[in-house]
N, C-alpha and C positions, 0 to 999 in steps of 0.2 A: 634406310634405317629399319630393321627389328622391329616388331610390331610390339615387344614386350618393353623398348626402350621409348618409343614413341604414348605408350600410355601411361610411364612414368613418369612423363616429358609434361606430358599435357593435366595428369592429377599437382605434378608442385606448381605449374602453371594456374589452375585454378579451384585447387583444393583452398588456401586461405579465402580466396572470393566467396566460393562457396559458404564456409564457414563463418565471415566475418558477415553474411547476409544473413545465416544463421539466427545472428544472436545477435541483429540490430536492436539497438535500444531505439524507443518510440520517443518523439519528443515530449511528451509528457512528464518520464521516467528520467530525460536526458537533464536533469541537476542533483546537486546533492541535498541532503539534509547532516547534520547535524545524532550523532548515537546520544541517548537519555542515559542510558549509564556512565560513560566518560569522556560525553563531548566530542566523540570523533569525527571525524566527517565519513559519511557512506553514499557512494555514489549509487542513486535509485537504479540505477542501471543494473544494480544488481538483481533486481526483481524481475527485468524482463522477460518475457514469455512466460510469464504465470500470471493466475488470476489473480487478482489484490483487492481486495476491501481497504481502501482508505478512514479512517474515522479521524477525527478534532477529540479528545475527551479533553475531563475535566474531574478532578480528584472531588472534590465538593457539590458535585450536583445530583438533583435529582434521578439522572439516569446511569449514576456513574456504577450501579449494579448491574447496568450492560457492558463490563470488561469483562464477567464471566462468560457471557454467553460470546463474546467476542471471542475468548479463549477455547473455548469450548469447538466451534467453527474453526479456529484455528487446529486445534489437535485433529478434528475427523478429517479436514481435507488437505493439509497440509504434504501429505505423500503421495497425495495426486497433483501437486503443482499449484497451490494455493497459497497465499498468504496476507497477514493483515497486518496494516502498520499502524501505529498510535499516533498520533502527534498533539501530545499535552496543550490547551491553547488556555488565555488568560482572558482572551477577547470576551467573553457574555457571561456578564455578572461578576469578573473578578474570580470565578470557580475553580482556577488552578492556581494559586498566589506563592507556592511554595517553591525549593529550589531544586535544580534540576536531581540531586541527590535525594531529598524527602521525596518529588514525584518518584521516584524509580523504587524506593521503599516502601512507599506505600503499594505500586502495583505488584510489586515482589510479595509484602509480607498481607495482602486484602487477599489479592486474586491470583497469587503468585503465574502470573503473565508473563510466558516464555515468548512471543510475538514480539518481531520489533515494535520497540518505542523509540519516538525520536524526541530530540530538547524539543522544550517548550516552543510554541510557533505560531504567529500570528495566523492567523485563516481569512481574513476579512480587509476589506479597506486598501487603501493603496499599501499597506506594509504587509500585506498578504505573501505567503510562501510562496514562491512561483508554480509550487506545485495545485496549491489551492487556487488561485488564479485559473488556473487551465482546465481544474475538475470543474470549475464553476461556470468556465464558456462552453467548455463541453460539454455540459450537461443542460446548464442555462438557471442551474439552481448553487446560488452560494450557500454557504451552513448561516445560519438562523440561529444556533444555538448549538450545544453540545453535543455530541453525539452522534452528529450527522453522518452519513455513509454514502462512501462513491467507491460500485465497482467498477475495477479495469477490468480488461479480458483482456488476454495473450497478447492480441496486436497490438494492445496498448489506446485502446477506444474506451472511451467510458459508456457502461452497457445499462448502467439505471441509479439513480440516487434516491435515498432516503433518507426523510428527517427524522430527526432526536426521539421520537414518540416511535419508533417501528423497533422493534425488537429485533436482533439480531438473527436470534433464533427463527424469528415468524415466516411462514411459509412463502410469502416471495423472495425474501432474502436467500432462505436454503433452497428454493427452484433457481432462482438464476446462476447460484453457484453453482450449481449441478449443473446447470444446461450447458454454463458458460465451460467447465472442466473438461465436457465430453467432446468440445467445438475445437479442432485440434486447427493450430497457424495454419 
């Protein structure tokens, strides 16, 4: 056999392996959630191999003025492999009571917030999202309250959490983004 039939032989032979290792989704990322604008379901897998900031918000709280700064981190590093997901929770204090259509207006017409949002979703307790579940063994800190922040990195490890009271903005947040962006799989 041709040496030029022999490497085409052996690229379809292990070109998909290659590729499907690629763009393994991390068990973390490996369920769905739920889209805030029409309920659809979106397989987290979609995220894989980008940084993510996770957050719990809450339409009525105290820090619900950190969806700008959320947005804000959303639009600078977004084109370098970044993203942030919402996930509406009703768990502390009742702070998100409304429905998944008023959540999704309100973040549209307050902060108009281009980042995924996903439906309303438990974070805590046994009815916990599985996704919240896993940020929370991983890390070893469940969300306390609104706002709270877990990021992934690429491989799908959780690289630092913060609670409610840390700015989005504040400078550990935008360092480990940056560190975590330039740390390629």
């Amino acid at each position: 056999m041709d040496l030029l039939p022999r490497i085409l032989l052996l690229f379809l032979l292990t070109g998909p392996v290659a590729a499907s290792a690629a763009t393994a989704c991390p068990d973390i990322l490996n369920q769905s959630a739920r889209r805030l604008q029409d309920d659809t379901p979106v397989n987290l897998c979609t995220y894989a191999g980008q940084v993510t900031l996770v957050v719990n918000t809450a339409s009525q709280c105290g820090y619900t003025n950190q969806y700008e700064g959320l947005e804000v981190l959303y639009k600078r590093y977004r084109n370098a492999g970044f993203v942030v997901l919402g996930f509406p929770s009703n768990d502390f204090g009742g702070q998100e009571p409304g429905s998944s259509k008023q959540i999704a207006e309100f973040c549209k017409n307050t902060f108009d917030i281009q980042f995924p949002m996903f439906a309303k979703t438990p974070v805590t307790g046994q009815q916990a999202h599985p996704l919240f579940r896993s940020l929370a063994g991983q890390s070893g800190q469940p969300p306390r309250w609104n706002f709270h922040k877990y990021l992934i990195g690429r491989d799908g490890k959780v690289i630092a959490s913060w609670p409610s009271q840390t700015d989005p903005l504040s400078g550990p947040i935008t360092q480990a983004i940056q560190t975590a962006l330039s740390v390629k799989p």
